[in-house]
Each structure stands twice: as C-alpha cells, then as structure tokens.
C-alpha positions in Angstrom: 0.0 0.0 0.0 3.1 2.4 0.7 4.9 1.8 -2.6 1.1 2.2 -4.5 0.7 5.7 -2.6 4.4 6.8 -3.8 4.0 6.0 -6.9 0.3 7.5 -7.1 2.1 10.7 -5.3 5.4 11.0 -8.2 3.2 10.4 -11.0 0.2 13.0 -10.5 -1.6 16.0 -9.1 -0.9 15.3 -5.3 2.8 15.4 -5.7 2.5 18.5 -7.3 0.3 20.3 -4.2 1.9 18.8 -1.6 5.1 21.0 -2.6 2.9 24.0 -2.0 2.5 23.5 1.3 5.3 24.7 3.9 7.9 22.2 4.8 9.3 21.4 8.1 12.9 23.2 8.7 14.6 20.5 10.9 13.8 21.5 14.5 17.0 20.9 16.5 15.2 18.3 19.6 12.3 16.9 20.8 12.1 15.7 24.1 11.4 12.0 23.6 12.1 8.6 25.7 14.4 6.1 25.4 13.0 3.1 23.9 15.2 -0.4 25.3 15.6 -2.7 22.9 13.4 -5.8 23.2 15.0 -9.0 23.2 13.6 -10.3 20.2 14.7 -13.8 17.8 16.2 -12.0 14.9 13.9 -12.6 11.5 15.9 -15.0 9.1 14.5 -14.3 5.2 16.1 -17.3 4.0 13.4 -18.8 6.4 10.6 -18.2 4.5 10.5 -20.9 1.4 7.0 -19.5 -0.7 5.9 -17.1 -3.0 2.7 -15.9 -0.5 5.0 -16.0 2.2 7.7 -14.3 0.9 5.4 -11.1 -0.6 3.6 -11.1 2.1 6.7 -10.6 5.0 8.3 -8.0 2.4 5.3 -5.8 2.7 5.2 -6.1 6.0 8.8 -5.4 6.5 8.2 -2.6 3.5 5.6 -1.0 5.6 7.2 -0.7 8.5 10.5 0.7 6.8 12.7 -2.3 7.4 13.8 -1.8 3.6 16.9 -4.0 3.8 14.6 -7.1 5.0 12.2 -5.9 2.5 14.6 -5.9 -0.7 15.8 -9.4 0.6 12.2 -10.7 0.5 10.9 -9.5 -2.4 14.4 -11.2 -4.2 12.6 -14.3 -2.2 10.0 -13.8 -4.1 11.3 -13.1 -7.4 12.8 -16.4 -7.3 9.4 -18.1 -6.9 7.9 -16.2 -9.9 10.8 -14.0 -12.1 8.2 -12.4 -14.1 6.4 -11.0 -11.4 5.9 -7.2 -12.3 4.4 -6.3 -9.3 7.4 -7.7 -7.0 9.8 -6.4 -9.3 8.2 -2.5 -9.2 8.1 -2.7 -5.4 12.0 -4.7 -5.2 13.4 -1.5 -7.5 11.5 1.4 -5.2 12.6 -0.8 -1.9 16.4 -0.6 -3.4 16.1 2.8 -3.9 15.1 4.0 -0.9 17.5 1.7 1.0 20.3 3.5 -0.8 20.7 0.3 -2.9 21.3 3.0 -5.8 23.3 0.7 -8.5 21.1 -2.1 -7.8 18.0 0.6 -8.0 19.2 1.8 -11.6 19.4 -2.2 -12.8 16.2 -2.8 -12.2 15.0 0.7 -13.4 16.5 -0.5 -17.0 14.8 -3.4 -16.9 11.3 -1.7 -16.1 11.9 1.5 -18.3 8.6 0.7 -20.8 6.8 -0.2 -17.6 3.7 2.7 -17.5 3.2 2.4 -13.9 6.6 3.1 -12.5 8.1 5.0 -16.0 8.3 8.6 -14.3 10.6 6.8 -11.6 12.3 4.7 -14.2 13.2 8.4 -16.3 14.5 10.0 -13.0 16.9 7.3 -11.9 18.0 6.5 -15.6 18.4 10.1 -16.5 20.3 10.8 -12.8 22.5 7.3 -13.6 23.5 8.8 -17.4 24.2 12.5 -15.6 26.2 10.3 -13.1 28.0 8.3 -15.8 28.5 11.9 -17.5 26.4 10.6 -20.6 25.2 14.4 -20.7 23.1 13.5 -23.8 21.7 10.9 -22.8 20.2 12.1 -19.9 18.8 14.9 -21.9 17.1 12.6 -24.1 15.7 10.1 -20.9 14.6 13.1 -19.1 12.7 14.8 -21.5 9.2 15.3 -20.0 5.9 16.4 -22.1 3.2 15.7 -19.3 1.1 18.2 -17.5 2.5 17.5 -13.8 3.9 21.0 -12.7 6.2 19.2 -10.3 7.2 16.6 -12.6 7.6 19.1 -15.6 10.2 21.5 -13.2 12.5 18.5 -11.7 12.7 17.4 -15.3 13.6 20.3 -16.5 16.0 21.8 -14.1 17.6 17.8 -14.2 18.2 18.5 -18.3 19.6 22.0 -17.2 22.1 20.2 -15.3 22.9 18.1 -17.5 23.3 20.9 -20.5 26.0 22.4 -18.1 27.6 19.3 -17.7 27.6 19.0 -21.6 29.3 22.5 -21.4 26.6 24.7 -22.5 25.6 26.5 -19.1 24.1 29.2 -21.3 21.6 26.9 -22.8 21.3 25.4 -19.6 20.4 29.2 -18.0 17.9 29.9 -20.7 16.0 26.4 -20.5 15.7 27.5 -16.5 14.8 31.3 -17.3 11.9 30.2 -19.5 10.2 27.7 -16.9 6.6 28.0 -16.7 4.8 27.0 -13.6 3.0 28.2 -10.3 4.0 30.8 -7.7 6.2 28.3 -5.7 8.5 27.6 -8.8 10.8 30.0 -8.2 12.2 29.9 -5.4 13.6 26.8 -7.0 14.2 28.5 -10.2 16.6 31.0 -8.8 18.4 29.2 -6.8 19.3 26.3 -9.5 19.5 29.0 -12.2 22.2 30.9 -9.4 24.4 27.4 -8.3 24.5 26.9 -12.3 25.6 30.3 -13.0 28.2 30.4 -9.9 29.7 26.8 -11.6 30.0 28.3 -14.6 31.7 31.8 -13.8 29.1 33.6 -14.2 28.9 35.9 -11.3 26.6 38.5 -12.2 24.0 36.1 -13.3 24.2 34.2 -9.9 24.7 37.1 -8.0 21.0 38.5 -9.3 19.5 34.6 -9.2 20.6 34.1 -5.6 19.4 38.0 -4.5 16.1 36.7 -6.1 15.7 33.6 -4.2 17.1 34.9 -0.9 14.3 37.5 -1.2 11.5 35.4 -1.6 9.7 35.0 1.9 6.9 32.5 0.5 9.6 30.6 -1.4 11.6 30.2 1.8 8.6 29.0 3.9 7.8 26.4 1.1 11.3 25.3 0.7 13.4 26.0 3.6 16.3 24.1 3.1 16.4 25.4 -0.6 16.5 28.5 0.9 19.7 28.0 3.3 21.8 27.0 0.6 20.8 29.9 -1.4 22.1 31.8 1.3 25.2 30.1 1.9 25.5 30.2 -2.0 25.5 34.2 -1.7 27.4 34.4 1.2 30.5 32.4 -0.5 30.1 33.7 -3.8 30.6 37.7 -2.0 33.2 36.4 0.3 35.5 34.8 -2.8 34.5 38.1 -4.4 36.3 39.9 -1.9 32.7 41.6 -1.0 33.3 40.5 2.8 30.3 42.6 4.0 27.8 41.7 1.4 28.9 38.3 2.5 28.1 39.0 6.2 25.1 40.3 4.8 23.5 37.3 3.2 24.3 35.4 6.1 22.0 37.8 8.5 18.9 37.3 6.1 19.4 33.3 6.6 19.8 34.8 10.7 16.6 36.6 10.1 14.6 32.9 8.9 15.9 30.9 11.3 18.1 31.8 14.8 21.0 30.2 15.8 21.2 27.8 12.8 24.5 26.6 13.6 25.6 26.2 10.0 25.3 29.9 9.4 27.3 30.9 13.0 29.7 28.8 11.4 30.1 30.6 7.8 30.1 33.4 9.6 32.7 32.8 11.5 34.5 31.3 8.2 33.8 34.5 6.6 35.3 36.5 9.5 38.7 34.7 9.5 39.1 35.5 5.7 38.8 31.7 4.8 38.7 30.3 1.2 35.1 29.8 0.3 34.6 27.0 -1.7 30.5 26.4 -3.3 28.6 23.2 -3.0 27.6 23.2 -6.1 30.5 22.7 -8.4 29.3 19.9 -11.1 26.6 18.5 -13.3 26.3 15.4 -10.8 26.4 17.8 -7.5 23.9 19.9 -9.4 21.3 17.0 -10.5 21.9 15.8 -6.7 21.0 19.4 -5.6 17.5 18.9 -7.6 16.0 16.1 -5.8 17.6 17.2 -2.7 15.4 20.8 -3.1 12.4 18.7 -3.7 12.9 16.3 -1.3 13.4 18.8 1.2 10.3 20.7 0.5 8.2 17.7 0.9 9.7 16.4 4.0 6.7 15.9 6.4 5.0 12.8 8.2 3.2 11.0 5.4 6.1 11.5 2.5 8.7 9.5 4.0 8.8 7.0 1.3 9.2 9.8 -1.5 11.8 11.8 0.2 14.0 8.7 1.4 13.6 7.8 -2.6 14.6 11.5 -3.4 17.5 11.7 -1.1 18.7 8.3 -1.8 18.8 9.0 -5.3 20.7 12.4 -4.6 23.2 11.0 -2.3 24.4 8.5 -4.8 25.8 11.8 -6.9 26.9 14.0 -4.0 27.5 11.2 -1.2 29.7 14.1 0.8 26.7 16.4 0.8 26.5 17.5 4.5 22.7 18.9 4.6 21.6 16.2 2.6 23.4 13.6 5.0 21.7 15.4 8.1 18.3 15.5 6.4 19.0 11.5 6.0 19.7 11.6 9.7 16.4 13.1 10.6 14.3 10.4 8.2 15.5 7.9 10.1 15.2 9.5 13.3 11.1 10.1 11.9 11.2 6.8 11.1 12.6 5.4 14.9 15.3 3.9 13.5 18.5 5.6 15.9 21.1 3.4 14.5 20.9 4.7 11.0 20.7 8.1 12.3 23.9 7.7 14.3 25.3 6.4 10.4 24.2 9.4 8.7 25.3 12.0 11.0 28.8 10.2 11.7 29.1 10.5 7.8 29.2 14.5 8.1 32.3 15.5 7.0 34.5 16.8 10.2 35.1 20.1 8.6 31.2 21.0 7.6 29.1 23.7 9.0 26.7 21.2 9.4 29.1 19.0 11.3 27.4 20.5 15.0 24.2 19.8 14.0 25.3 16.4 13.2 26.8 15.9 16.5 24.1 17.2 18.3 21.6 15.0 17.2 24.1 12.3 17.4 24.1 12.5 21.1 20.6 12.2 20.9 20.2 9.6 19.2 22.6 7.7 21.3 20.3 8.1 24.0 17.5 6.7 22.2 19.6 3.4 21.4 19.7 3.2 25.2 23.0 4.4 25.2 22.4 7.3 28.1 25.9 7.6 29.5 27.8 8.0 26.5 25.0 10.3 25.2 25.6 12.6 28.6 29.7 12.7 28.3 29.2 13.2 24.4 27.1 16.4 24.6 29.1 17.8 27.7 31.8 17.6 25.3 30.3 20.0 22.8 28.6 21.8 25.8 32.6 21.9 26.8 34.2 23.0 23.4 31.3 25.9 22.6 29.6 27.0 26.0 28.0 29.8 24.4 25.9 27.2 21.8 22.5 27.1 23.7 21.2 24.3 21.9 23.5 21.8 23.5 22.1 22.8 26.8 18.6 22.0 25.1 20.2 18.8 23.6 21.7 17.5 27.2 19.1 18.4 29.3 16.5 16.5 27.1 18.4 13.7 27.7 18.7 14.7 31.4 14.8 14.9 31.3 14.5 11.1 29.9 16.7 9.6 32.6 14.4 11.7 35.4 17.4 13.4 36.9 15.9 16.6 37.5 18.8 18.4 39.7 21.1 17.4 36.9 19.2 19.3 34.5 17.9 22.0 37.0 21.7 22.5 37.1 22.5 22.7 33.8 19.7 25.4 33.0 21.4 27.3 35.4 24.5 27.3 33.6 23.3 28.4 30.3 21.0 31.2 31.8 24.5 32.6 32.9 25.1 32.4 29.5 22.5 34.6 28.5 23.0 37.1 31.0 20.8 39.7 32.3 19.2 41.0 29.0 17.1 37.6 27.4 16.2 37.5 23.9 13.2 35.7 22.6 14.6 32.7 21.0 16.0 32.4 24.7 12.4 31.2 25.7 13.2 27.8 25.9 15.8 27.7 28.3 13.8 29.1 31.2 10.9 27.0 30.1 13.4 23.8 30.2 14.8 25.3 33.9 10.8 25.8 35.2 10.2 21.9 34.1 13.3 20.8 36.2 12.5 22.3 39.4 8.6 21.9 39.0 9.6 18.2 38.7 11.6 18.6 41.5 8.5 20.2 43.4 10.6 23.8 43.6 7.5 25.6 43.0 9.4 28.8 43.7 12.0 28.5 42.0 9.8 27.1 38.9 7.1 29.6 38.3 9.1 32.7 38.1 10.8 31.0 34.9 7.8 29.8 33.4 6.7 33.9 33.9 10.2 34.8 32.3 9.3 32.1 29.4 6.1 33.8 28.7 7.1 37.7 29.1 10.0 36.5 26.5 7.5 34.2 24.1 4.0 35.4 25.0 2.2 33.2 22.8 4.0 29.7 23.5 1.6 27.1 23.7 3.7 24.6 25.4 4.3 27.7 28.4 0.8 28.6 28.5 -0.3 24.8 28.9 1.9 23.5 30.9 1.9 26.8 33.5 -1.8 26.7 33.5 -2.4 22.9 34.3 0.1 23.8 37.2 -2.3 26.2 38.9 -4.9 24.6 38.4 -3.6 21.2 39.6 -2.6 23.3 42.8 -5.7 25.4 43.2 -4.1 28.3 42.3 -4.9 31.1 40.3 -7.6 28.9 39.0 -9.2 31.5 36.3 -6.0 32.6 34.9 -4.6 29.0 34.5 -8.0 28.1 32.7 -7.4 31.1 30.8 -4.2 30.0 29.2 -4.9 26.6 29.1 -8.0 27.8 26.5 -5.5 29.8 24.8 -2.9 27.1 24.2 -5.9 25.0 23.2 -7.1 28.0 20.6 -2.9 28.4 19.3 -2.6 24.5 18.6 -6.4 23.2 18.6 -5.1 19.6 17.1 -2.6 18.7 19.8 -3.9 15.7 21.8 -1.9 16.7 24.5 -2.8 20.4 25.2 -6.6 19.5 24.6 -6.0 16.5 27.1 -4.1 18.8 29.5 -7.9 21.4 28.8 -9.9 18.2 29.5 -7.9 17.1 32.7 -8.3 20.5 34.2 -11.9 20.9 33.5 -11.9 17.3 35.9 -10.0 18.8 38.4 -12.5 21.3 39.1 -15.4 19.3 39.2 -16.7 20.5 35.8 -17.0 16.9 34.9 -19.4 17.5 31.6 -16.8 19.9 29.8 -14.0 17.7 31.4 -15.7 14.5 29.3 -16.2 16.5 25.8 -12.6 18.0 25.8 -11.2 14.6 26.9 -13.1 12.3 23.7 -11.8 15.2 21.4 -8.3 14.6 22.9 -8.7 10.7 22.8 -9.4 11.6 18.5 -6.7 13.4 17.8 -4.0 11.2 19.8 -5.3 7.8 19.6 -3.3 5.2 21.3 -1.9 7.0 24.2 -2.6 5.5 27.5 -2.6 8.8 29.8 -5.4 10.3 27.7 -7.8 7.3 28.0 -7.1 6.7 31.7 -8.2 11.0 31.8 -11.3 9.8 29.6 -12.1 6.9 32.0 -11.9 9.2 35.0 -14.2 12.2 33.3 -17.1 9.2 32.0 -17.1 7.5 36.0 -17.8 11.2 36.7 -20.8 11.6 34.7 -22.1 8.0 35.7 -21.0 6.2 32.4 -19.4 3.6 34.4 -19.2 1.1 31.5 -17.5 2.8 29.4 -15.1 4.1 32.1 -14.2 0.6 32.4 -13.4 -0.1 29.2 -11.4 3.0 28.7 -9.3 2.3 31.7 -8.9 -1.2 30.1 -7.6 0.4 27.0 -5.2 2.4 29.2 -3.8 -0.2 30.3 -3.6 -2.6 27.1 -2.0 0.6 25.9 1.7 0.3 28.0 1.1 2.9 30.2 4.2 3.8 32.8 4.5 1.2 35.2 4.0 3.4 38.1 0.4 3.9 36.6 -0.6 -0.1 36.2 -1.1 -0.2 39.4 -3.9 2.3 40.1 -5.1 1.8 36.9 -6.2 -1.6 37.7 -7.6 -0.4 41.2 -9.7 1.9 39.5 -10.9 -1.6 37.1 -11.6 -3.2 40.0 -13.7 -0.8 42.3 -13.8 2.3 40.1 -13.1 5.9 42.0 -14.3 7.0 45.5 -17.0 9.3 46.3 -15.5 12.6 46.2 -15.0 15.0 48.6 -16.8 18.5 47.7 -15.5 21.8 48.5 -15.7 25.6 48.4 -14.7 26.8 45.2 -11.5 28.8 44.3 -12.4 30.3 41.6 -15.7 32.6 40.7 -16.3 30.9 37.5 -16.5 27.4 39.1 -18.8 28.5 41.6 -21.5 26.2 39.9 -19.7 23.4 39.5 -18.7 22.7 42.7 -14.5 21.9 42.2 -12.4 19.4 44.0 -9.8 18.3 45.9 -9.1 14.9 47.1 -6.8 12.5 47.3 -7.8 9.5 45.3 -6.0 7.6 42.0 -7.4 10.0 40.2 -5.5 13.1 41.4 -2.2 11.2 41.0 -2.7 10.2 37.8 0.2 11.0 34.7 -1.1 14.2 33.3 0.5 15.9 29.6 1.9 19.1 30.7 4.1 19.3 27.9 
C-alpha cells in the first residue's frame, strides 16, 4: 500500500500540491524517551520458502521501513515467480530508498517501458547517465511532455544540469529562465539557475538569481532548506569576491529565517577569518543531486517519507559528501525510529562542515535513544565543553537529562546556560527558562519554577507549550484557578489539534469538578491522539464522573492494554476493580467554578500521569 501511494504521489496532481505547502525546517530536539531494545529472535528471510510468504513478510517489513529485509524478500519472491511485475516495481523502489542505488538503476532499466513506475524509471535512468556523464543521454531520458507541474520543473532543471555538464551553461540558464509554472516555482528557479551560474563563472547572473531567491519569503517558507543554501550560496560567492560585507550580509537574512542555525554561525565565522570559500555546487552530478535534494526537502513531512527517502537516496548517490543532505538523511531515520541509522548518517558529516554541530548534536541524541544514556551525557558535555555559548546543546543535554528523570542534573545545567544569557534575554531564549521551570517543577521547587515559566512567557507570550503547561500547574494546585484556565484555553485555541494540550484542557476541566466539559474536551483529545494510554485513563476518570461507568471501564482497560508507565498499572487496575471513591466536595476557588462545585481529594485519580508538555 506504501509503494502504490508513492507511486500514485510521483506520477500525478498530489505530488505537485503537496510542494505548496510549507515544509518542516529541521527542528533541532524533541524531548522523547528512550526506547530499550526488546530482546527479540532475529527474523531469518532465507526462512521463508513460498511465494505468498515471501510477498507477504516484504510488505510487511516494507511498511514498517525495514527496507533492507524488504529488498531481501521480495528477491525471495522473485525467485518463486521471475516475471512477477508487481514484485519487481516494489523490489526496484525498496532498493532505492535503502540506498541500494546501482542495484536501483538495474532494475530501473529493466522496467523503463513499464507505464506504472516510468516517471521513476526516467529519474533514476536520466540521474545514472548524468552520473555516468552521458550528458546527452540524460537529456534525451529526461525529457518530459506531461502536465505535472512538479514533474515538468524536476525534469527540466535535471536536463539543465545536464546541459552544463555537456558544457553549454548558457543553454542550460535559458531552458531554467523560460520555466513555466505556479508561484512556488521559483524559489527553486533561482536558486538552480544561481548554483548553475556560480559553476559556470558567471557571477553576475548568480549574483542577481541568488538575491532573487534569498528574497522570496513565500519561497523560503515552502522550501526552507532550498533556501539555506541559497544563502550560503551568496554568502560564499561575495566572500570569494572579496565583498566581505555583502557576504556577512546574506548570512543575516538566513539569521533573520531561522536563529542560531548553527551552519550559518559557522560561515560566519569562516567569513570573518578571511577563509577560502569554496561552493557546493560545483558539477553536473552535484547539481542533479541538488535537484532532488530541493524537492525532497520541501516535501519532507509525516506521510512523504517514502518519496523523500527515494529523493534523497537517489541524490546522495551523486553528491554522497553532501552535509545537509546527509543530516536531512539523519532526521528520516530519526522520523522513522530507527536511531542506529541516524547515528550512520550524521557520523558520515564531513569533520570540517558547518553542518558537522548539528550532526553531533543529534548524534548524542540519538545515542540516548539506542539506550545508550551515559555515553550520550559525556558526548554532549563535550560540545557543551568546546562551545559554552551554543544554547542548543544545553537543550540537547538536558533532554536527555529529562529522559533519565534526573531533574537536579538538569535543574543545574539550566542554570548554567541562563549565565550564559546574561541579564538582557532575547526571545529565542524562551526555551531555556521554560526547560529550567520543568526541572524544578519536577523537583517540586514551586518557587524557584514559576518565576521561569513567567520569564518564558514575558519572553514568548504566545507559546503554547508555556501557556499549557503553566496553566495545568495552577490549576492542579488550586491556584490562580481562572487565569490558569485562561491559558490553558489559549494554548488550546494556538494548537487546537494537539492531543496533549486538549488533554491537559480536559484534565483541568476534571480537576475542578466541571466533569461535563472535562468528558467533551477529553473524547476530542482521545481523537486526535489515539493510542496513548494517559489520555484514555483521563477519559475513564471524566465518564465514572458523569455516571458512564461502563464505558469508564473499558477506557481504563484500553489504558492499560496501551503500555502505560508502570507506576500507573497499578492504580489503573484499582480503578478496574472498584472504580473511583465518592468525592469530597469543597468551596470553590475560583468565581467561575462556583457552579460546578470543584475538588480536591486525594484518590488515584488526582495522581494520575497528566500531559503538561
């Protein structure tokens, strides 16, 4: 179903509005636990001896993205039935996106005059010739006359490539100045036509092309990382041009997008010290690689994984040193929970990149993820150690600090990187008091807590995670009860489809007694993250409320079927067994509740794992 989707999505319409909408910029960490290995019996392939069986275990192993035990089953089942053009499509896709590229391009010959894979079959054949340097050959494989705007602009700007690779950059330039398309080509346009021009010598040209795309706000929102290396384009052209301010300058409209992006500080700093700048783009193959990493990039979301792995794949095999394409790898993988291959792609960054901090960063991470927590810790002190003013290693540690539960650690290590802040905050600082108020709420240091989560929300007013997670505090403490509602509702209204903050709405609506609202706002929560344990132990609590004791039941049997923390089981099952007390009414503390009679008491209930953040 995955490899009929992807080749639905490269061959029609949807490809070509899915690039319209933004794409992700790589954020730099979520805060996410460390899964342990289970101890499972490794899965042999050469186990499985039929056809049926064989198809069957690759798309299983092809859905969940275990593409190297899918491409060895579907081989399985090629050798059951060789003329099977079904296996074969879904074996040369599999390949692909495995990084399998030679193997890919095989079978890609082989399938060329097959209609239901052909516009994969022209990419990869026309990105092998430009890769083999058969310049006109790709020309004549790439040649596109369909009506696919998307389709229609990789084509073209892959036959550009290859024109400058045949030595004719000014055809090349013209085929890319005429392009034809929608609003959102061309941000794409000017930076290819820039990177060609910049190969080719052609300063002026690439000076006015890059300009263009650097200035395109709705291009850089679409295409972000498209963007960036239009700006680090700039910078290096100006900078080998001896234009050392106009070189500083392009690097503060990529500061302007996107804060602290460590690959700009370090340009910057390049810059500064009067270093050679060399540009990324310096070939026909670099070039076609820089194609499919633009589009690739742009469509980078949950739900595209199989296109942009194909994409990337693809690209890497012509530009395997490319350091943002290696570090976009890295986060796939990391979307696709598979740490190991992360750690792969960002070891692969060469030591000298800009990009080689992020790389390391995430690295330690992911380290943590593969269980690894100690050597996570001592690797991200070390960068903490060798830059003390980079902020996001102090995000980067103390999410791992978080996971393990070791709250003074990371209590401790907030405090260190607010003295590197210093007395006068900015915005984009927002994060670090936010991360100090967690660590001392979670070490029940109320007042040391709530005067950062103030300082995170006079810095970043309109935070949702702040406003949630600040709110749900007062009102779990009877405090400040009709303010906390307050910014609860507004962290609801800034991120209406986040299970968690709609959860966190629903729990506090319980805690008051306002058990009606608490049930609406809690089955609306239970939609929009299904499968999370916490949220249907809330919605268990909230329906015993309201006297739907069956379906309490069943919800807190979901709960549990759902691997809650094991500190929960325990009153989860309580609650199976003899449901919650009577409760314990008392005055209300806040005007608006008066009618609803709020509550404290001491039962399962009020102990219960809420989703502050």
């Amino acid at each position: 179903m995955r490899h009929s989707l992807l080749l639905r999505l490269l061959s029609g319409v949807a490809l070509a509005a899915s690039v319209m909408l933004t794409g992700p910029l790589a954020a730099f960490a979520e805060e996410k636990p460390a899964v342990a290995a289970a101890e499972e019996t490794p899965f042999d392939p050469l186990s499985v001896n039929t056809f049926s069986g064989a198809f069957l275990a690759a798309r299983t192993a092809d859905f969940d993205k275990d593409y190297e035990t899918a491409v060895a089953l579907y081989k399985i089942a090629l050798q059951f039935d060789a003329t099977n053009a079904d296996v074969k499509q879904r074996l040369m896709v599999t390949q692909l996106m495995n990084g399998d590229f030679e193997e890919g391009v095989k079978l890609a010959d082989a399938l060329k005059n097959d209609p239901a894979v052909e516009r994969i079959t022209a990419v990869v054949r026309g990105m092998e010739a430009i890769r083999k340097r058969e310049y006109k050959s790709a020309e004549k494989i790439l040649a596109y006359k369909g009506p696919n705007d998307l389709d229609k602009m990789m084509n073209d700007l892959l036959v550009a490539w290859a024109k400058f690779g045949d030595g004719k950059p000014k055809d090349a330039l013209k085929l890319i100045s005429g392009m034809q398309g929608p609003e959102w080509l061309a941000i794409f346009k000017n930076y290819h036509a820039g990177a060609l021009a910049a190969a080719a010598g052609d300063k002026a040209t690439a000076r006015a092309r890059l300009n263009e795309a650097i200035l395109d706000r709705n291009g850089a929102s679409a295409a972000p990382d498209t963007f960036l290396r239009a700006v680090m384009a700039l910078a290096r052209l100006e900078a080998r041009d001896g234009n050392k301010q106009k070189a500083l300058d392009a690097v503060s409209v990529g500061d302007n997008f996107i804060t602290s992006y460590a690959p700009l500080k370090a340009l910057r700093q390049s810059i500064e010290a009067g270093e050679k700048q060399e540009q990324q783009v310096r070939t026909a193959a670099q070039g076609a690689a820089a194609v499919l990493f633009s589009i690739g990039g742009a469509l980078n979301r949950d739900g595209a994984e199989d296109i942009v792995s194909l994409y990337l794949q693809t690209a890497r095999a012509l530009d395997p040193d490319s350091d943002d394409m290696l570090v976009l790898l890295g986060g796939l993988a990391e979307n696709q929970k598979k740490p190991e291959l992360a750690i792969e792609y960002y070891r692969a960054v060469p030591e000298k990149s800009p990009m080689r901090r992020i790389s390391e960063l995430q690295l330690g991470l992911n380290l943590a993820d593969t269980g690894k927590v100690p050597e996570a810790k001592k690797h991200l002190q070390e960068l903490i150690d060798t830059d003390p003013s980079d902020l996001r290693s102090y995000l980067a540690l103390g999410s791992v600090l978080s996971d393990a539960k070791d709250y003074k650690a990371m209590a401790a290590l907030y405090d260190k990187a607010a003295d590197v802040i210093g007395a006068v905050p900015q915005r984009n600082h927002w994060s670090i008091f936010f991360q100090r108020a967690i660590a001392h709420e979670r070490l029940k240091e109320w007042d040391k807590a709530e005067p950062n989560f103030r300082k995170a929300l006079e810095l970043n007013p309109d935070q949702p995670q702040v406003l949630n997670y600040l709110g749900y505090s007062w009102v779990d403490m009877n405090r400040n009860l009709d303010e906390g509602l307050d910014m609860i509702r507004k962290a609801v209204s800034l991120k209406p489809d986040d299970g968690y903050i709609v959860d966190s709405l629903g729990w506090a609506y319980f805690r008051l007694g306002r058990f009606d609202d608490a049930v609406a706002e809690l089955e609306r929560a239970a939609e929009l993250k299904a499968g999370d344990p916490t949220i249907n132990d809330h919605l268990g609590d909230a329906y015993w409320r309201v006297g739907r004791k069956l379906e309490a039941t069943f919800q807190w049997n979901r709960a549990l079927g759902l691997k809650p923390e094991e500190a929960e089981i325990p009153k989860i099952k309580l609650k199976v067994e003899n449901g919650l007390p009577e409760l314990k009414k008392t005055e209300p503390a806040s005007a608006e509740a008066k009618d609803e009679k709020p509550v404290q008491n001491s039962t399962p209930e009020s102990t219960a794992v809420d989703r502050k953040s």
